[in-house]
C-alpha positions as CSV (number, residue, x, y, z in Angstrom):
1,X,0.2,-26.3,-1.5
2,X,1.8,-26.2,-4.9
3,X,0.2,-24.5,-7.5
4,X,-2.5,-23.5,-4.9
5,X,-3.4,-19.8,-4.6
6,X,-2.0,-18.5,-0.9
7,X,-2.3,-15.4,0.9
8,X,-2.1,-13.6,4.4
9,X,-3.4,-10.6,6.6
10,X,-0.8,-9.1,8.9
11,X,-2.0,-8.1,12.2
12,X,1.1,-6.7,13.5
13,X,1.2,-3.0,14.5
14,X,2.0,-0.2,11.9
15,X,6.2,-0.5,11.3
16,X,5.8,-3.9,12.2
17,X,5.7,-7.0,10.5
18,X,7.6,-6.6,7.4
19,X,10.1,-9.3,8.2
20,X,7.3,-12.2,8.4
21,X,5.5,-10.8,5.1
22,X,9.2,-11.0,3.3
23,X,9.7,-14.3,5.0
24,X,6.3,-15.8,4.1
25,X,6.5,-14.9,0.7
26,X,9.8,-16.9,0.4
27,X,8.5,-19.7,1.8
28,X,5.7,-20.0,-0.2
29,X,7.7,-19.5,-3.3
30,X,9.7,-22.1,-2.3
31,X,7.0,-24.9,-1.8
32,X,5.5,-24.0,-5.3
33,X,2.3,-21.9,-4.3
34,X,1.0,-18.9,-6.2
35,X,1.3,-15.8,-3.8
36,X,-2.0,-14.0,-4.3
37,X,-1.8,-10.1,-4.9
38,X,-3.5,-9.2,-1.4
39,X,-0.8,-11.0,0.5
40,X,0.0,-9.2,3.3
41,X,-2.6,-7.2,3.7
42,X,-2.5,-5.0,6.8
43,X,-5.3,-5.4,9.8
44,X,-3.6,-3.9,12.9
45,X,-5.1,-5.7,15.7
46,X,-4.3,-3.7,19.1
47,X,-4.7,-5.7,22.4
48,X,-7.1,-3.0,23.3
49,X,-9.3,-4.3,20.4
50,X,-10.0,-7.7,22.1
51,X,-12.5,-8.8,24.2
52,X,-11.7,-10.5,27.4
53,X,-12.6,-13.8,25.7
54,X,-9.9,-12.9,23.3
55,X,-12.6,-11.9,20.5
56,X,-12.4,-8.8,18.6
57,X,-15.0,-6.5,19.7
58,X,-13.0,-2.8,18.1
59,X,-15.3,-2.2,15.2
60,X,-12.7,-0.5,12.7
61,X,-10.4,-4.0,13.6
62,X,-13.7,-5.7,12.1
63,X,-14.5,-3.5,9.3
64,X,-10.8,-3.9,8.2
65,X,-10.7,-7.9,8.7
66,X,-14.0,-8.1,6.5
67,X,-12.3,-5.5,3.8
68,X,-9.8,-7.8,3.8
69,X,-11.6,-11.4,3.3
70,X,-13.4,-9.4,1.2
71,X,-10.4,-8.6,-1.4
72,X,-9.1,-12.2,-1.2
73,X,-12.5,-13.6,-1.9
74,X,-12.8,-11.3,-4.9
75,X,-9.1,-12.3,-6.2
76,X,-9.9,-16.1,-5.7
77,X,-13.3,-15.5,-7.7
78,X,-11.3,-13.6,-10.1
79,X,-8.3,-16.3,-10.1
80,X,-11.1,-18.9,-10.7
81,X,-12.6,-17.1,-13.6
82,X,-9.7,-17.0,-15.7
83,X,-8.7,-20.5,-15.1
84,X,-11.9,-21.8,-16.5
């Protein structure tokens, strides 16, 4: 993954999480890749917002989830525009 554009979305609960965004930032320092601005981006996920095949069927968990593909696809375009 070196030099390679990296990112996550946190799904933990609100107050959650903070430990594995801190962690996972660190890590992927370490193996050279380039931590993208909308790392950690925060999608709660509540069990109540899955289906009982283990889909998400909540509609603001969606909306969130597609803001938030939607931020890193715009980054990576914008990432990729520079570079050229």
């Amino acid at each position: 993954m070196y030099g390679k554009p990296a990112t996550w979305i946190n799904v933990a609960a609100s107050g959650r999480g903070t430990g594995a965004d801190a962690t996972l930032a660190v890590v992927l320092g370490h193996i050279g890749a380039t931590v993208m601005s909308t790392s950690g981006f925060r999608v709660p996920v509540p069990h109540q917002a899955l289906d009982a095949g283990g889909r998400i069927s909540d509609h603001e968990t969606r909306t969130g989830l597609a803001e938030a593909f939607r931020r890193i696809t715009a980054e990576l375009l914008q990432t990729e525009a520079r570079t050229r």
